[in-house]
Every structure is written in structure tokens, then in C-alpha cells.
OpenMM code with the backbone's topology and positions (N, CA, C; nanometers):
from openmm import Vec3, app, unit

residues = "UNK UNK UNK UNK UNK UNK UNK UNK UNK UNK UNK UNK UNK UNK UNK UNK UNK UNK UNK UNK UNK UNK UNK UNK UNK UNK UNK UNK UNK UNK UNK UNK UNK UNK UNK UNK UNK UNK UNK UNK UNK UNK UNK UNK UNK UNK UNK UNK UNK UNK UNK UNK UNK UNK UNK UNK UNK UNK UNK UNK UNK UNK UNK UNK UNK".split()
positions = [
    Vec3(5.6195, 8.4869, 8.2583),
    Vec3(5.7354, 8.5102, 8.1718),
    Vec3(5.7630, 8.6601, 8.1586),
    Vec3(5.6462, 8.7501, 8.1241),
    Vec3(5.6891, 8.8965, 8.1398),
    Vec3(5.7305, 8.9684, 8.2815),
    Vec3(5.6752, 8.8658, 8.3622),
    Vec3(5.7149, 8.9261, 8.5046),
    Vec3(5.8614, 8.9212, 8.5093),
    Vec3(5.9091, 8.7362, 8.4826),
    Vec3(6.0376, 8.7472, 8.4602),
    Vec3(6.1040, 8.8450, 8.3786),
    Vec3(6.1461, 8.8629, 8.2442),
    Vec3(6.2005, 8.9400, 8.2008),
    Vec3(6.1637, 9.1312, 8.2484),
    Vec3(6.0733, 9.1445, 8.2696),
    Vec3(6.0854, 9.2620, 8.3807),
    Vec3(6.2124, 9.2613, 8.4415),
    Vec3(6.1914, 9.2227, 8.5292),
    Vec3(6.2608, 9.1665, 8.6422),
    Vec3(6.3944, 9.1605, 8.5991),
    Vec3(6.4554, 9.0989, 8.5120),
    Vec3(6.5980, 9.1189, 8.4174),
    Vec3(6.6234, 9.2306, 8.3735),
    Vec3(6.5197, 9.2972, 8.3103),
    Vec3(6.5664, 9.4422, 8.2410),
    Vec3(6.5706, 9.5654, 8.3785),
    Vec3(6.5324, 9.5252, 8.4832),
    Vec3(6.5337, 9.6169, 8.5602),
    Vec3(6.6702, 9.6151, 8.6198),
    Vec3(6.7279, 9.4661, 8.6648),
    Vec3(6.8668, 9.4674, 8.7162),
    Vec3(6.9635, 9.4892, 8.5982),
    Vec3(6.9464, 9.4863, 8.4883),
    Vec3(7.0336, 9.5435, 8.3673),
    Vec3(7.0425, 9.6700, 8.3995),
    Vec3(6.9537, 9.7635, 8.4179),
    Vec3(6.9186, 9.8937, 8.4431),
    Vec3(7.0067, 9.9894, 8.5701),
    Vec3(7.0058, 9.8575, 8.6906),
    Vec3(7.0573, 9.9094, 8.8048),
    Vec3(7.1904, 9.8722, 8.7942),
    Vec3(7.2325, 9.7654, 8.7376),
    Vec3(7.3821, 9.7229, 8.6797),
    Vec3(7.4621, 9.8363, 8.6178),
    Vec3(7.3790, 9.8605, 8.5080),
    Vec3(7.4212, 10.0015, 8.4310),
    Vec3(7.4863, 10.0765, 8.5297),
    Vec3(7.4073, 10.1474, 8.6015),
    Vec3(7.3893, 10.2595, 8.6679),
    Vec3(7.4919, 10.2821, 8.7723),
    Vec3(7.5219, 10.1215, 8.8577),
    Vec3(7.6043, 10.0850, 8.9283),
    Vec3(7.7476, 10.0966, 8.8428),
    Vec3(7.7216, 10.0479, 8.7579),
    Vec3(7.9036, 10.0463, 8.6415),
    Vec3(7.9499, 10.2275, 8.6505),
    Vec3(7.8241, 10.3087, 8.5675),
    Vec3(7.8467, 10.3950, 8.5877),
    Vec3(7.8783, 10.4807, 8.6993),
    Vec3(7.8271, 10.4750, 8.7635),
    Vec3(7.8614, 10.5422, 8.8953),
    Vec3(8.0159, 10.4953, 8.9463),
    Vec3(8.0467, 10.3882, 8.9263),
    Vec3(8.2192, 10.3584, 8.9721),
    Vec3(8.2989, 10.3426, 8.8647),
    Vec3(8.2375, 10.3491, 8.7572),
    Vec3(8.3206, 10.4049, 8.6605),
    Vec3(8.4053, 10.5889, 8.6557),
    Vec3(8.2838, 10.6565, 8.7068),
    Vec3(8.3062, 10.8181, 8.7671),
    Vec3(8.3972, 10.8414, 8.9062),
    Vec3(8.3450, 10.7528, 9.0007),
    Vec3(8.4743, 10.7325, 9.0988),
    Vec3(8.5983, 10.6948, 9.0928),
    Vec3(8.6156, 10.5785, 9.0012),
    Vec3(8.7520, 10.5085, 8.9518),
    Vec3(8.8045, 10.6408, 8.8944),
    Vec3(8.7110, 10.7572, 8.7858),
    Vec3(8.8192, 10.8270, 8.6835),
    Vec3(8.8468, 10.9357, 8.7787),
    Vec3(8.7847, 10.9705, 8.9116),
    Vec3(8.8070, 11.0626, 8.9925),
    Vec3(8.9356, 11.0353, 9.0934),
    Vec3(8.9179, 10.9070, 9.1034),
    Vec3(9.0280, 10.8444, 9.1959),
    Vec3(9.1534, 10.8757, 9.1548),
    Vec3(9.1775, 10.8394, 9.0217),
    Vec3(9.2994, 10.8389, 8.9186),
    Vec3(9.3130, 10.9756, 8.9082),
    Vec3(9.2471, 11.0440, 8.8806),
    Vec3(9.2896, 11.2085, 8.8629),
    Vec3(9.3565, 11.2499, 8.9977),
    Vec3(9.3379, 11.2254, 9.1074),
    Vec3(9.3774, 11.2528, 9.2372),
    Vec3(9.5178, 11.2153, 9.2067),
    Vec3(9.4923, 11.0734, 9.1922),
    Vec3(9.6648, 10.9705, 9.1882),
    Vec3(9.7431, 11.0672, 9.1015),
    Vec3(9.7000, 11.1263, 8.9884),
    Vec3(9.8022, 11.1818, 8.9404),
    Vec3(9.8192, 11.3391, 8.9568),
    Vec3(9.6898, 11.4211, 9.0145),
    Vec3(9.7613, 11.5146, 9.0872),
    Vec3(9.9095, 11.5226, 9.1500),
    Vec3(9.8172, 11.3821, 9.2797),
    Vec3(9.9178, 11.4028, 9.3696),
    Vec3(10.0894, 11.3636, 9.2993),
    Vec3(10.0638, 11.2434, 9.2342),
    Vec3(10.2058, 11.2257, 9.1806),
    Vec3(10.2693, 11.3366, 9.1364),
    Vec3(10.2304, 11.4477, 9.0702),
    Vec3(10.2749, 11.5785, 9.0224),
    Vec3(10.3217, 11.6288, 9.1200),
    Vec3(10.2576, 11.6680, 9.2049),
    Vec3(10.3134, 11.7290, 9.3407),
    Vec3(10.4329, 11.6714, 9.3753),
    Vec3(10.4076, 11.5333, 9.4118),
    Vec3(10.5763, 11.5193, 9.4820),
    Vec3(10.6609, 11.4983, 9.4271),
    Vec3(10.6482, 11.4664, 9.2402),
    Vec3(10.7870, 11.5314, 9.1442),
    Vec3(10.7958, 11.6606, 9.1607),
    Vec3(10.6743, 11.7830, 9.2022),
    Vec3(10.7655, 11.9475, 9.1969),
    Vec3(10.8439, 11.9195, 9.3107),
    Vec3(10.7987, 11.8258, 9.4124),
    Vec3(10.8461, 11.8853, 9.5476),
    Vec3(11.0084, 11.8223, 9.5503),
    Vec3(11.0418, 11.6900, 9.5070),
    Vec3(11.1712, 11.6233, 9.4903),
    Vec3(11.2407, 11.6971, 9.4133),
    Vec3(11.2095, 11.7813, 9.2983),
    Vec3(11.2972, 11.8708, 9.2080),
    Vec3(11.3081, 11.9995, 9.2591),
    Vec3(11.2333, 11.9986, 9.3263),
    Vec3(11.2772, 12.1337, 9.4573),
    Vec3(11.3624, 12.1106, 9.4838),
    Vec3(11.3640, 11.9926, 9.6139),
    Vec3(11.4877, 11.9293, 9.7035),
    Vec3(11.5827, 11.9555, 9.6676),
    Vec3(11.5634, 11.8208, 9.5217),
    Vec3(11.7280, 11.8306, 9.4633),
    Vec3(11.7517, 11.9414, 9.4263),
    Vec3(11.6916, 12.0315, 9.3759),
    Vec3(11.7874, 12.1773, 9.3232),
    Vec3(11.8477, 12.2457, 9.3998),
    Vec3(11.7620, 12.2412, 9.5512),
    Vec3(11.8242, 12.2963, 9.6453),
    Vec3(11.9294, 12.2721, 9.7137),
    Vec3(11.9260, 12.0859, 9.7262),
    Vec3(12.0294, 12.0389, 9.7604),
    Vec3(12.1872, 12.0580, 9.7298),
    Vec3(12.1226, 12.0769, 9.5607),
    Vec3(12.2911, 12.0344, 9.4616),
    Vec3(12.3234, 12.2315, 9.5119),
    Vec3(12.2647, 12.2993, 9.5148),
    Vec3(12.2569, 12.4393, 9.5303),
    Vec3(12.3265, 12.4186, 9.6548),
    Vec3(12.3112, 12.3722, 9.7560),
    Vec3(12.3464, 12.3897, 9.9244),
    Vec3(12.4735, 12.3478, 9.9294),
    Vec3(12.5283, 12.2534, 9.8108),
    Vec3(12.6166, 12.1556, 9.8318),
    Vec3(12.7395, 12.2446, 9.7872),
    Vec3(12.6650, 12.2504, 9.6454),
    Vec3(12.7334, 12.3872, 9.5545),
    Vec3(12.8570, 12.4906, 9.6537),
    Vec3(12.7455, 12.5680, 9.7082),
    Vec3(12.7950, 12.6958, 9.7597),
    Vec3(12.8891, 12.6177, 9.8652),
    Vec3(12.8630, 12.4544, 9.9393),
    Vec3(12.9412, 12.4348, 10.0724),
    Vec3(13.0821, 12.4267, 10.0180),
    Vec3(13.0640, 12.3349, 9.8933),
    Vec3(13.1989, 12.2862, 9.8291),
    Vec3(13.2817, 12.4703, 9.8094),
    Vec3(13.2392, 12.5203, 9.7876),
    Vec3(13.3124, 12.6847, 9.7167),
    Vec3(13.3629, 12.7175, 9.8182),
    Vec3(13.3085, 12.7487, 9.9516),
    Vec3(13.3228, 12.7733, 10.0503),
    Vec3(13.4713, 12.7149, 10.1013),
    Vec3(13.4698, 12.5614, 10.0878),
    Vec3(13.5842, 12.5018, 10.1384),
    Vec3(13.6764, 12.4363, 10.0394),
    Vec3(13.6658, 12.5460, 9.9389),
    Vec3(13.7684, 12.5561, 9.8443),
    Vec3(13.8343, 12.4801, 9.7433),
    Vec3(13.7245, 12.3270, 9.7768),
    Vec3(13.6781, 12.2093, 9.6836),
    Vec3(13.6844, 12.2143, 9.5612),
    Vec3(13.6683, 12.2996, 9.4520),
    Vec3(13.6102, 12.3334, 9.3560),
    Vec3(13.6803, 12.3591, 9.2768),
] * unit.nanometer
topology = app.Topology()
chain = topology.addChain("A")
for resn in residues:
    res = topology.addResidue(resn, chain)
    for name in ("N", "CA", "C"):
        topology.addAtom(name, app.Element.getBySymbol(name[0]), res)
């Protein structure tokens, strides 16, 4: 019987350990995800600024405006 419950408290132990450990990957994973999501909102509000900017000056140009 003590062998058994050994034996339980040890895979409780490695369970733990296992949770933890992909619990630290999962919150590392997600930090990435939302790096990166940051990035490609600066990079689309680039675009568009540049765009409406490119469009801007074409329309002036051809007297659109």
C-alpha cells in the first residue's frame, strides 16, 4: 500500500511539473502572438498612411481636389 501511494505522489509530482512547464510555454507562445500582432497593426497603419498620402498628392496633382 505505501509502495502504491508512493507511486501516486510521485506522478502528482511529475504532473505538476509537466503543467508547469507548458503552462510557461503556452504564456511564451501568447506573448509572441501578440508581439507579432503589434507589428503588423504598425505595419498596415504605415501602409494606409502612406497610401491615403500617395493618393493625396496623386489626386492634387490631377486637379481632383
Amino acid at each position: 500500500l505505501n509502495a502504491r501511494l508512493s507511486d501516486i505522489r510521485k506522478e502528482q509530482v511529475f504532473q505538476r511539473e509537466r503543467e508547469a512547464e507548458f503552462r510557461n510555454m503556452s504564456e511564451h507562445t501568447n506573448a509572441r502572438v501578440v508581439r507579432w500582432t503589434l507589428v503588423q497593426l504598425v505595419v498596415l497603419a504605415v501602409t494606409c498612411a502612406w497610401q491615403l498620402s500617395h493618393l493625396r498628392n496623386f489626386f492634387i496633382k490631377q486637379k481632383l481636389t
